[in-house]
VEXDREN-2710 file (C-alpha; in Angstrom, 1 decimal):
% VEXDREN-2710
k/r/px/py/pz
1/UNK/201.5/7.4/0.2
2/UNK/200.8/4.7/-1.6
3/UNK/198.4/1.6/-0.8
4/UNK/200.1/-1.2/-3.3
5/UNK/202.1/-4.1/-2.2
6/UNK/203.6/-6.5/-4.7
7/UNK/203.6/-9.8/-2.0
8/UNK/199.8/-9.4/-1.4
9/UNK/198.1/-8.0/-4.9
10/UNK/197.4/-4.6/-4.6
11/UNK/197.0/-2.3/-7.6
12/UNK/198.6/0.9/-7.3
13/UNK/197.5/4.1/-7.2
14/UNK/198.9/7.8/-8.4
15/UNK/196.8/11.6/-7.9
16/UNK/196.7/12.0/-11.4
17/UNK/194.0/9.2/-11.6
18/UNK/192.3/10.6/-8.7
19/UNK/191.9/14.3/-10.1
20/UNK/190.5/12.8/-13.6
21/UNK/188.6/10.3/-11.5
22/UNK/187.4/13.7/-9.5
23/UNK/186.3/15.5/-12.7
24/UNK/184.8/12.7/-14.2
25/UNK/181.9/13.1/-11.2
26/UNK/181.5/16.5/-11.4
27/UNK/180.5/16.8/-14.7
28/UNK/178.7/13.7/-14.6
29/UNK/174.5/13.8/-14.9
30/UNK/172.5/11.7/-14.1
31/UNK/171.6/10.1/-17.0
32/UNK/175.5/9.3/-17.7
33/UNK/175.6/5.6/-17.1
34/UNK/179.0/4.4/-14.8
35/UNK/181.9/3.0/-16.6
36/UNK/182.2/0.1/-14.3
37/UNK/185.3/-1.5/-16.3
38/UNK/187.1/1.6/-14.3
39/UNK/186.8/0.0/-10.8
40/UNK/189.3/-2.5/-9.9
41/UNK/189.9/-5.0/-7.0
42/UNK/192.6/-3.2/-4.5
43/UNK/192.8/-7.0/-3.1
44/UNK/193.4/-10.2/-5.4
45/UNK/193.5/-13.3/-3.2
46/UNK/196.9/-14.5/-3.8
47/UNK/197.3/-18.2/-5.8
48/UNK/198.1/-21.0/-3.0
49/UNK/201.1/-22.4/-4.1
50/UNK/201.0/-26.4/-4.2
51/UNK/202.6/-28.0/-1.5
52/UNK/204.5/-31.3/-1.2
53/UNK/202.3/-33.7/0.9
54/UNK/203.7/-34.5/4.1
55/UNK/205.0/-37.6/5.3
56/UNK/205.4/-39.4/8.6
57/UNK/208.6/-41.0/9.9
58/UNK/208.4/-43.7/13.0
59/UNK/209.8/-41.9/15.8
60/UNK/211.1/-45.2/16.4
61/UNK/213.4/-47.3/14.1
62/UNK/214.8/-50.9/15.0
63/UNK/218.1/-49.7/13.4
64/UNK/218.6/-46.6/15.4
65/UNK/220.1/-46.8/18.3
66/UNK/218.4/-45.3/21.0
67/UNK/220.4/-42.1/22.1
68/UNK/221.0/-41.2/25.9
69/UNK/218.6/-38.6/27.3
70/UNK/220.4/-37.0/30.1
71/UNK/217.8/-35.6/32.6
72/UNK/218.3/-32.2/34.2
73/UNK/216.7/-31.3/37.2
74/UNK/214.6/-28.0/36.8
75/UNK/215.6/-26.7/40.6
76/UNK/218.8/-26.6/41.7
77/UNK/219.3/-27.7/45.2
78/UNK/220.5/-25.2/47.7
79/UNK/223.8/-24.9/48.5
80/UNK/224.9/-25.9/52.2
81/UNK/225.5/-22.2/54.7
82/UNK/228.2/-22.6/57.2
83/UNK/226.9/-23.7/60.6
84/UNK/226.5/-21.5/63.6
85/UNK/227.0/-23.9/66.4
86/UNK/225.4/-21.2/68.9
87/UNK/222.1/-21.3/66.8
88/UNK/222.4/-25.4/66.0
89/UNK/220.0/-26.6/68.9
90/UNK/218.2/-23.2/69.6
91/UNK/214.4/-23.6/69.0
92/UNK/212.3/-21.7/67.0
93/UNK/210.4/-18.6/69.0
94/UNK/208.5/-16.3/67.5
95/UNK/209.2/-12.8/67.7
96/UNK/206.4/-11.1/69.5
97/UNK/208.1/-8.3/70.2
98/UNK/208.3/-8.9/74.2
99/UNK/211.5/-9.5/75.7
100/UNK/212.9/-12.9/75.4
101/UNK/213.3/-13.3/79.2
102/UNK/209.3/-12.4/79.8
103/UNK/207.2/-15.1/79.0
104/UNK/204.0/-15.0/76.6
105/UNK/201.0/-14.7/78.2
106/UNK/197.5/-15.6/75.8
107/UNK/195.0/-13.8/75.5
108/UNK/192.2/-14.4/77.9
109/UNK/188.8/-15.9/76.1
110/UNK/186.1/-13.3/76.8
111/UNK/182.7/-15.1/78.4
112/UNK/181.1/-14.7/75.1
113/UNK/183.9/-17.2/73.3
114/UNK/183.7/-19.0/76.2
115/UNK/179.9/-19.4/75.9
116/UNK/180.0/-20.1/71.9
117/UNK/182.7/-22.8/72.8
118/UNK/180.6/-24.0/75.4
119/UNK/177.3/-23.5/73.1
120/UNK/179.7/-25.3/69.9
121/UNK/180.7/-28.3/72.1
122/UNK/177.3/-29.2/73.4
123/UNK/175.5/-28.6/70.1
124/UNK/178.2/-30.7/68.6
125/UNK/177.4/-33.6/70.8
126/UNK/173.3/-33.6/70.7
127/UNK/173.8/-33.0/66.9
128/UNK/175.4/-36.7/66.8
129/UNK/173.2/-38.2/69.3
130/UNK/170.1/-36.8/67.3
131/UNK/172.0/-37.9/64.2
132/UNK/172.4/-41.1/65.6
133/UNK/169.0/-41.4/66.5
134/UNK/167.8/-40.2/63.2
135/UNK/169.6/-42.5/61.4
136/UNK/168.7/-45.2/64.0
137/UNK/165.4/-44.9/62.5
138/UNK/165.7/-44.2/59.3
139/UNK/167.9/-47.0/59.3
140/UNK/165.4/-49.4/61.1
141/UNK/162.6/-48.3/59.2
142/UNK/164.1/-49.3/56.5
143/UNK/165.8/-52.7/57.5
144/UNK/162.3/-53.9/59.3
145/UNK/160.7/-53.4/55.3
146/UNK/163.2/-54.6/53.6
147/UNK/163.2/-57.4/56.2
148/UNK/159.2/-57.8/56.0
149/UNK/159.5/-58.1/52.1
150/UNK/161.9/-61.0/52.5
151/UNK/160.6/-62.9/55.3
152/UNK/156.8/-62.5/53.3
153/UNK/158.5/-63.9/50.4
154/UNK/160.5/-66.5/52.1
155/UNK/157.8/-67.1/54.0
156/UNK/155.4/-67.6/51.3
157/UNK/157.5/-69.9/50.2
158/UNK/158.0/-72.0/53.0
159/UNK/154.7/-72.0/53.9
160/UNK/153.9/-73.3/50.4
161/UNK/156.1/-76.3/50.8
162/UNK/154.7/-77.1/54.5
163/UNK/151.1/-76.6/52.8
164/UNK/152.1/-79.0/50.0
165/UNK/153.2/-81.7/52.0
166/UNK/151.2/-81.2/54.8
167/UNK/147.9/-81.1/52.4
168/UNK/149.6/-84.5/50.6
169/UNK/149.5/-86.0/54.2
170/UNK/146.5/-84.9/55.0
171/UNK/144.6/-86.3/51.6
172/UNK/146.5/-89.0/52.1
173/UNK/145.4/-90.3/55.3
174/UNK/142.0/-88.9/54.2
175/UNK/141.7/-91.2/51.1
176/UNK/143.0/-94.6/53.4
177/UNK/140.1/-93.5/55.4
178/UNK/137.2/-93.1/52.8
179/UNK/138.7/-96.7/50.8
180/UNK/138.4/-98.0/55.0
181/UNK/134.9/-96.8/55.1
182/UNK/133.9/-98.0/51.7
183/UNK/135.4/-101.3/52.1
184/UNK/134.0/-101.8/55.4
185/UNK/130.7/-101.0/54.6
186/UNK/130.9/-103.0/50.8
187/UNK/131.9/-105.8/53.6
188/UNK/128.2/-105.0/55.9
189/UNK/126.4/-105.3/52.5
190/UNK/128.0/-108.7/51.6
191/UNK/127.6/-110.1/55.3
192/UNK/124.2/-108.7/55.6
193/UNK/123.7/-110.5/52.1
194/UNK/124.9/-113.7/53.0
195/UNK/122.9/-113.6/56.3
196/UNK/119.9/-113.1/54.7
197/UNK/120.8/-115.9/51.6
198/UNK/121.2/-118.2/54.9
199/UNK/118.4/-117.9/56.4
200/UNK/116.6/-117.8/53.1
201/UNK/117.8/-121.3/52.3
202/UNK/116.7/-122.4/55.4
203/UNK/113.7/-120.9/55.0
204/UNK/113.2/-122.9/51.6
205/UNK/114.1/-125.8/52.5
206/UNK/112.2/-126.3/55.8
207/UNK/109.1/-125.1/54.0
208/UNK/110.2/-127.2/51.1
209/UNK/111.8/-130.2/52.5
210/UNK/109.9/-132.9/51.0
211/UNK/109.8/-131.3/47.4
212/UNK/113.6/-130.9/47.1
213/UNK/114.1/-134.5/48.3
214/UNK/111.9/-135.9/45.8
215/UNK/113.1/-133.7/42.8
216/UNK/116.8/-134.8/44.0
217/UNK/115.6/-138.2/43.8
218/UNK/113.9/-137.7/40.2
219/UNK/117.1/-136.3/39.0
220/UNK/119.0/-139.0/40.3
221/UNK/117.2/-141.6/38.6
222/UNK/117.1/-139.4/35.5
223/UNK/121.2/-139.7/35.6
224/UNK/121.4/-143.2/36.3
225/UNK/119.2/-144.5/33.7
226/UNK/121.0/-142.3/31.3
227/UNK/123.9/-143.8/32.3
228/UNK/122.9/-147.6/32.0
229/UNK/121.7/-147.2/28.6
230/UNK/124.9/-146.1/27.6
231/UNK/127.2/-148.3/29.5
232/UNK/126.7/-152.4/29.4
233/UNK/128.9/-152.8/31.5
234/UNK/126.7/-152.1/34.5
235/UNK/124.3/-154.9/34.1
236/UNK/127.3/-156.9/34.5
237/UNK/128.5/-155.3/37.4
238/UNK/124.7/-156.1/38.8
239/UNK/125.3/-159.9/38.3
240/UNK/128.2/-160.0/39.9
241/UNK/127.3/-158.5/43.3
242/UNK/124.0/-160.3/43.3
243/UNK/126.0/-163.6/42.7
244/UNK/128.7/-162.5/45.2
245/UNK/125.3/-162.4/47.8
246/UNK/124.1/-166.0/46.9
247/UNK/126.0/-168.7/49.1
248/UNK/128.4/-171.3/47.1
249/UNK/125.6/-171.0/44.1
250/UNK/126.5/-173.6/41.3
251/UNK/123.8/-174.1/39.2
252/UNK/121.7/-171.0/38.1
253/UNK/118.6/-169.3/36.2
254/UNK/119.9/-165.6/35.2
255/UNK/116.7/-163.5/33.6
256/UNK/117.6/-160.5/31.7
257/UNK/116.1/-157.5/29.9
258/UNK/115.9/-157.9/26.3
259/UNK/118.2/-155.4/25.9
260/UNK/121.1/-156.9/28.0
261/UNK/120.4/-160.5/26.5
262/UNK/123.2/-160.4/22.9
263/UNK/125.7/-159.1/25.7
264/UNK/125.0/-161.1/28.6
265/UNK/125.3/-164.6/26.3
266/UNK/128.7/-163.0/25.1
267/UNK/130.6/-162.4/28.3
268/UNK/128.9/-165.4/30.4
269/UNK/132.1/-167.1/30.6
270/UNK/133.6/-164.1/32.6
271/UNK/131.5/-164.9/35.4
272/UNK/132.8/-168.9/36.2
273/UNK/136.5/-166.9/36.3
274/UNK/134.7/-164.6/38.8
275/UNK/132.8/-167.1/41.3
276/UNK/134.5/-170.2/41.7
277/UNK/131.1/-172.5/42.8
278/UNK/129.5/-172.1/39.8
279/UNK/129.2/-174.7/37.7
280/UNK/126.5/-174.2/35.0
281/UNK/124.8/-170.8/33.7
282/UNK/121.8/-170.5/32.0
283/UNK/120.6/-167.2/30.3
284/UNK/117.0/-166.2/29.3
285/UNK/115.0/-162.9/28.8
286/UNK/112.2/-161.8/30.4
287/UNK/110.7/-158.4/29.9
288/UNK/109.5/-157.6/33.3
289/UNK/113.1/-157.3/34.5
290/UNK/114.3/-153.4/33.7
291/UNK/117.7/-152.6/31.9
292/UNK/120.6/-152.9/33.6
293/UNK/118.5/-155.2/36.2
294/UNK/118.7/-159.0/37.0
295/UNK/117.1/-162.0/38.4
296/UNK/119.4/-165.6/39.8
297/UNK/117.5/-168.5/40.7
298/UNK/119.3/-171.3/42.3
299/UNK/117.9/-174.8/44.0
300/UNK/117.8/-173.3/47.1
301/UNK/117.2/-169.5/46.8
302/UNK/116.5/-166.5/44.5
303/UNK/117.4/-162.8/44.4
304/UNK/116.5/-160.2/41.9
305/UNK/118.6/-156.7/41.6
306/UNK/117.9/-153.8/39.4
307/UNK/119.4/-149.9/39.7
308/UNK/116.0/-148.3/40.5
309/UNK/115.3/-150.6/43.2
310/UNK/118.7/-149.5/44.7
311/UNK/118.2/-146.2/44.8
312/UNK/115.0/-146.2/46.6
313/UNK/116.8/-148.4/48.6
314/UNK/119.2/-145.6/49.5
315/UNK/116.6/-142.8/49.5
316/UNK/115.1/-144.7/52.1
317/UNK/118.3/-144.7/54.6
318/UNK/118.6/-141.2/53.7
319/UNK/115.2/-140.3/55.1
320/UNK/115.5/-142.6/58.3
321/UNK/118.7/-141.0/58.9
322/UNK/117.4/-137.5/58.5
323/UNK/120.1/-135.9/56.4
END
């Protein structure tokens, strides 16, 4: 028997090289060292042979025509047996091994079915009225928190928007009420204020009646005086109503201040266009007559007018008239 084979590399063998092989041992020591270049592979892995690569086709080509694939049906349909028209409209009865004419009686249920049944029906029906209720609650458990976590939330919302405006209402009206109160009593203050100015006044001016009326009169005078020595023209308005008082004067004295003298003899022709009666002026100075003041002298009468005079004159009427 041998052990080689040309296709898959095996080295053959003969008994001659197994005898030699066999004496080889037997008068080998153990010093003798192995000829190792003796021992061959039985098995050389065979050389792989190169291979072409492989390429793809499209299964599907836009110049091929697409052939015809004719379907087959994998089971055959039965073929048609002849009709027995005694069989056609017999129904199906099963065979039960009773004659046909005797009727088939069932079984009757023993009281032990009867009570499982019985047990199996009942249970049945409190199972899904307990389910029901279980899941009733379970149910409205859940639904009442899920419904408490919305309505808090919506809720809290809400009742954020109601405090908002409600609170913007409230500070509102609040505020009108405080500027109300303020203003009214800023108003007391003032009226209380004025009150007591008024009857401060009249306080002053009973206790100093007398000194107010002469200190208006000082002023007065102060401003008049002012005025005439600034103004000739007044001393001139003087003349005229003092001439205006005489009766059909035509020959007249007219005495002067000193200082009203230059501008008397200047304009003394103004005062014939003015009174029609008079016929013939004649001007002198004389120092006790004040500025702005004046003295006519006619025939028959004489009158003297000067701004101080006149305002004692109405100081006086003031006083009798008790204003």
């Amino acid at each position: 028997m041998s052990l080689s084979n040309g296709e898959e590399g095996f080295k053959p063998m003969d008994l001659n090289s197994l005898e030699i092989f066999n004496k080889e041992i037997m008068h080998k020591n153990e010093e003798t060292a192995p000829d190792l270049s003796r021992f061959k592979l039985l098995f050389e892995p065979p050389a792989f042979e190169e291979v072409e690569p492989y390429t793809f086709e499209a299964v599907y080509h836009e110049t091929r025509k697409q052939e015809e694939i004719v379907f087959k049906p994998l089971i055959e349909p039965r073929k048609k047996k002849e009709k027995n028209p005694d069989k056609e409209n017999d129904p199906l009865v099963p065979d039960t091994g009773a004659p046909k004419d005797q009727a088939v009686q069932e079984p009757e249920e023993t009281p032990e079915e009867k009570g499982y049944r019985d047990g199996f029906e009942k249970g049945f029906k409190e199972g899904i009225a307990k389910g029901k209720s279980q899941g009733y609650e379970k149910g409205f458990q859940k639904g009442e928190a899920e419904g408490f976590q919305k309505g808090e939330a919506a809720g809290a919302i809400e009742g954020h928007k109601k405090g908002v405006e409600e609170g913007y209402k409230q500070g509102e009206a609040k505020g009108e009420e405080d500027v109300r109160q303020k203003a009214a009593g800023m108003l007391n203050t003032l009226k209380e204020s004025l009150t007591m100015a008024d009857q401060t006044i009249d306080l002053l001016v009973d206790k100093y009646e007398a000194r107010i009326i002469s200190l208006i009169q000082q002023i007065a005078k102060k401003a008049v005086m002012a005025h005439i020595k600034i103004d000739d023209s007044i001393v001139k308005q003087m003349i005229l109503e003092s001439l205006k008082a005489l009766v059909n004067p035509e020959e007249i004295v007219l005495s002067i201040s000193e200082e009203d003298y230059e501008y008397i003899e200047m304009i003394k022709d103004e005062f014939f266009d003015e009174v029609e009666s008079l016929k013939s002026i004649s001007v002198k100075s004389d120092p006790s007559v004040k500025k702005g003041g004046c003295r006519i002298e006619t025939r028959t009468a004489s009158i003297s007018s000067d701004p101080e005079s006149r305002l004692e004159a109405i100081f006086q009427a003031i006083q009798k008239a008790g204003i």
